[in-house]
N, C-alpha and C positions, 0 to 999 in steps of 0.2 A: 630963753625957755623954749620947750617943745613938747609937744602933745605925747604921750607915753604910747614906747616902742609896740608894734605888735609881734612881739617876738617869734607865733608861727607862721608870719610871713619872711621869716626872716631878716628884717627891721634891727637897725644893731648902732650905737656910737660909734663911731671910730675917733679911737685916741691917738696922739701922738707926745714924745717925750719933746718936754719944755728945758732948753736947756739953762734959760735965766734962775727958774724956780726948783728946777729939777725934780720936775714932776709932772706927771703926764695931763695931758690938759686935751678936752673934746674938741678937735676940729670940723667934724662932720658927719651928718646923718646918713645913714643909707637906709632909704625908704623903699619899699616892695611898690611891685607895678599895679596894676590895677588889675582887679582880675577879670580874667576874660569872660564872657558869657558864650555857654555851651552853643557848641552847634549841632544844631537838631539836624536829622537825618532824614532824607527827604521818607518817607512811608511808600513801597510799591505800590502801585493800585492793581484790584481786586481786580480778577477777571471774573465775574458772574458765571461766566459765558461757559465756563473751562468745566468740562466732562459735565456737562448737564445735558437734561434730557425735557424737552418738551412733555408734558404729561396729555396723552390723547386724551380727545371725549367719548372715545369710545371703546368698548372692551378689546384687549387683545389678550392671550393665552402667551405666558413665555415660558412653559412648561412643555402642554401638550404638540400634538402635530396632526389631529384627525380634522375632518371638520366637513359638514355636511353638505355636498357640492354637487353638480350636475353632472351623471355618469351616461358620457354618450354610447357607450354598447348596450347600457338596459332600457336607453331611453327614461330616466326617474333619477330622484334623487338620491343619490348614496353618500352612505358614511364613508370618509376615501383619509387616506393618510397622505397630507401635501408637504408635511415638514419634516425633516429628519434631523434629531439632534446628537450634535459630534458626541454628546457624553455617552449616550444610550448604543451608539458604535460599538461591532466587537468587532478587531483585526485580526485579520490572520497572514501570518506568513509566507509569503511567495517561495515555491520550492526552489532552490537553486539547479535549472536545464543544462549548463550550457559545460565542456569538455573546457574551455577557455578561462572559465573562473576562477579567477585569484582564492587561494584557499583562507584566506585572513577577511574578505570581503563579507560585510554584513550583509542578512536579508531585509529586501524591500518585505514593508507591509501592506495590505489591501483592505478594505473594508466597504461594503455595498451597503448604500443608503437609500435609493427607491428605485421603483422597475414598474413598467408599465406593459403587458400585453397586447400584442399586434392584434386589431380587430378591423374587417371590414365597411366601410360607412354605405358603398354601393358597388354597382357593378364594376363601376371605374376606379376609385377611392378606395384607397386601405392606409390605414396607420400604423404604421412600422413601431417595432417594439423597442424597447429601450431600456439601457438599465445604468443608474450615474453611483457614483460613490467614491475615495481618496485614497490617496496612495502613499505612505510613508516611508521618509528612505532616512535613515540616521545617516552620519558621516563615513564618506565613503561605502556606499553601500551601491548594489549594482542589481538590477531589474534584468534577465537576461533576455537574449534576442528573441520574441515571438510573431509569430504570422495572427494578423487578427483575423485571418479566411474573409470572407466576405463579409463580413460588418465593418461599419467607418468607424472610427474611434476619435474623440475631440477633447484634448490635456487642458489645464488651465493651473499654468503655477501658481501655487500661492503664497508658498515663501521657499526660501534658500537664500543660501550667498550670490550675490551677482555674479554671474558668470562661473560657478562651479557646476551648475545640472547640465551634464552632457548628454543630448541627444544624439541617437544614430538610426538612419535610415541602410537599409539596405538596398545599392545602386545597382540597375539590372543593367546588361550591355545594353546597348544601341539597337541589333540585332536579333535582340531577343526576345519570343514570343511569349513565354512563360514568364511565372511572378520569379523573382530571384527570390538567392541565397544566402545567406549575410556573413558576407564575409569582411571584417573587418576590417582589412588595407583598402575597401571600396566601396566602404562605406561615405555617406553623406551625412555630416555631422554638424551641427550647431550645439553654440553657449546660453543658457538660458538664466534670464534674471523675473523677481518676480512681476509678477503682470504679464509675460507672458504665453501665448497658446499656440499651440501646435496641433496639429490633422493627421492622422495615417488613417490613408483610404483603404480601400479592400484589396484583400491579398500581397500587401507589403508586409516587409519584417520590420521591428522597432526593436533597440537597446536605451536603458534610461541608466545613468551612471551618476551618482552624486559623486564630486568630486573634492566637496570642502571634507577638511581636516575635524569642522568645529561645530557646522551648521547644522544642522536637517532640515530636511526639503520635505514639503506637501505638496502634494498635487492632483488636483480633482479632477476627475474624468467623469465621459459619458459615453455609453457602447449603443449603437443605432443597429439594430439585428434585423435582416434582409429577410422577406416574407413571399411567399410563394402565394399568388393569389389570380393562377391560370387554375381551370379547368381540368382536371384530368379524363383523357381521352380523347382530348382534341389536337389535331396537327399543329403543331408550330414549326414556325422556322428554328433552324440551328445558330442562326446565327441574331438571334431576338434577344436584350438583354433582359431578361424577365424579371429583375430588380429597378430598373428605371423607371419609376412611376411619373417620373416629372414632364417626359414627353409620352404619356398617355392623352387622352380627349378624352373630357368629362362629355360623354353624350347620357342621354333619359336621367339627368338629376333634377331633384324635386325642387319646384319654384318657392320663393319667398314662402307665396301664401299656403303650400300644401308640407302637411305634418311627412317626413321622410322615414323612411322604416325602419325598425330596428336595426341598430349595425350587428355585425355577430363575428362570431369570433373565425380566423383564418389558421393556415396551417404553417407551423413553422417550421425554418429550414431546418434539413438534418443537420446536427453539428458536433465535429470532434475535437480530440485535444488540445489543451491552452492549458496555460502557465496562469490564469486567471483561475484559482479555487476559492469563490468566496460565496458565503451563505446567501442565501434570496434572503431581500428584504424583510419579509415576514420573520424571521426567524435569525435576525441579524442582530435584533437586540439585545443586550445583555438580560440574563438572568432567564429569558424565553428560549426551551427547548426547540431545536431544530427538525422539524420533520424531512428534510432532505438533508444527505449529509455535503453537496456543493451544488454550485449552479454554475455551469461549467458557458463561456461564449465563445464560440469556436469556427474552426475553418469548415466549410461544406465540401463533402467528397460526393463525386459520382452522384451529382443533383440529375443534370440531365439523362442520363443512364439510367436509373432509378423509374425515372417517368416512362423513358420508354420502353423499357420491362413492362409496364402496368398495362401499356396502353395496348403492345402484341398481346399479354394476359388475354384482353378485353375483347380484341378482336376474334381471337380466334376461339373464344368462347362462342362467340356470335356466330 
């Protein structure tokens, strides 16, 4: 005898033909294996950690961008705008300059996010103006050659494909005393990936070309605008760079312990056309109407000329 089959395990007799009695007669059980016990699946473990955010103790604004801070030209506290947020950005379209332009080539876009007025602190001291904001290029799209005149200009990628934003410098001869020309076959050109930043001083040309098929490229910039903060009427030399504030001599500035005077406000360079048309900061935000229709950052003509017009004016008035 034998314990009864479980037949859905499978579990069966097996018969075989008797040939004495001639009749089949049980030889053998076939009994089912034992059954396995499951195997558990190890569980990943939790990363807490993963897109969390420390909660401060103290207030911050993730909306706003004003906020009440020390304004050194009125000497007092002012309500000053320190944040600018990408959503509140309006872009505008960089014109296409250049005779060279592929006609299928997208426009780069601009948008200006804060600007600061060049003001005085003392007789020696001035703080140079400034105005930062982003630059959008879809795929293949091409920024064309401009002169930033005397202002420095400082890029900082912030995405694209590696190695598709082409940068080009235009390369002056050896022998040449003037800014050049940008001519293409001699030009000075690098590959740019993100993180990196780049410089064009005063009075070079620059070309910005995205090169991918798929990506777009951002890229934040800042314009450092050159302040005139000589005297008119008084001699200078011709050959003075009236923009080098950095080998100046701080002489009669006020000590520690003595309150310094109001700074005030200086005169800015004359400036003409760029390929940069984008709204001042004030009137940059969406949905707020613009009281200027651009704010143009441009090359300086006929700075020293200009002066000395004033100054023969002056004299022979006298």
């Amino acid at each position: 005898k034998f314990p009864p089959m479980q037949w859905w395990k499978n579990e069966r007799v097996i018969y075989t033909l008797d040939t004495e009695i001639e009749a089949p007669t049980a030889t053998a059980v076939e009994l089912a294996e034992p059954t396995p016990r499951p195997i558990k699946k190890k569980k990943k473990a939790i990363n807490n950690n993963k897109d969390t955010i420390i909660s401060s103790e103290y207030f911050a604004d993730e909306e706003g961008g004003q906020a009440q801070i020390w304004d050194e030209l009125r000497r007092r506290s002012e309500m000053t705008i320190v944040v600018s947020r990408e959503s509140e950005l309006q872009t505008t379209k960089l014109p296409g300059t250049s005779s060279r332009r592929p006609d299928n080539a997208p426009l780069a876009s601009a948008a200006q996010a804060l600007s600061n007025e060049a003001y005085e602190l003392d007789a020696n001291l001035c703080l140079a103006a400034w105005l930062s904001g982003q630059l959008i290029m879809p795929p293949r799209a091409i920024k064309d050659e401009e002169s930033v005149g005397l202002c420095s200009q400082v890029f900082f990628v912030a995405s694209c494909q590696p190695g598709a934003l082409e940068l080009a410098i235009a390369s002056p001869s050896i022998d040449s005393n003037r800014p050049p020309n940008f001519e293409p076959d001699q030009a000075v050109r690098f590959l740019l990936a993100p993180g990196d930043q780049f410089h064009i001083p005063p009075n070079n040309m620059y070309r910005i070309e995205n090169r991918s098929t798929t990506q777009l490229a951002k890229i934040f910039w800042c314009i450092m605008r050159p302040v005139d903060i000589s005297p008119l009427g008084e001699e200078e030399d011709d050959d003075e760079d009236h923009f080098n504030l950095s080998n100046q001599k701080r002489k009669g500035s006020a000590s520690p312990s003595q309150s310094p005077p109001p700074a005030k406000k200086v005169r800015q360079t004359p400036t003409t056309g760029s390929n940069y048309d984008i709204q001042s900061s004030s009137s940059s935000r969406k949905g707020k109407p613009s009281t200027s229709s651009s704010h143009h950052v441009n090359t300086v003509n006929s700075h020293s000329s200009s002066k000395k017009k004033k100054r023969s004016s002056s004299s022979s008035n006298k």
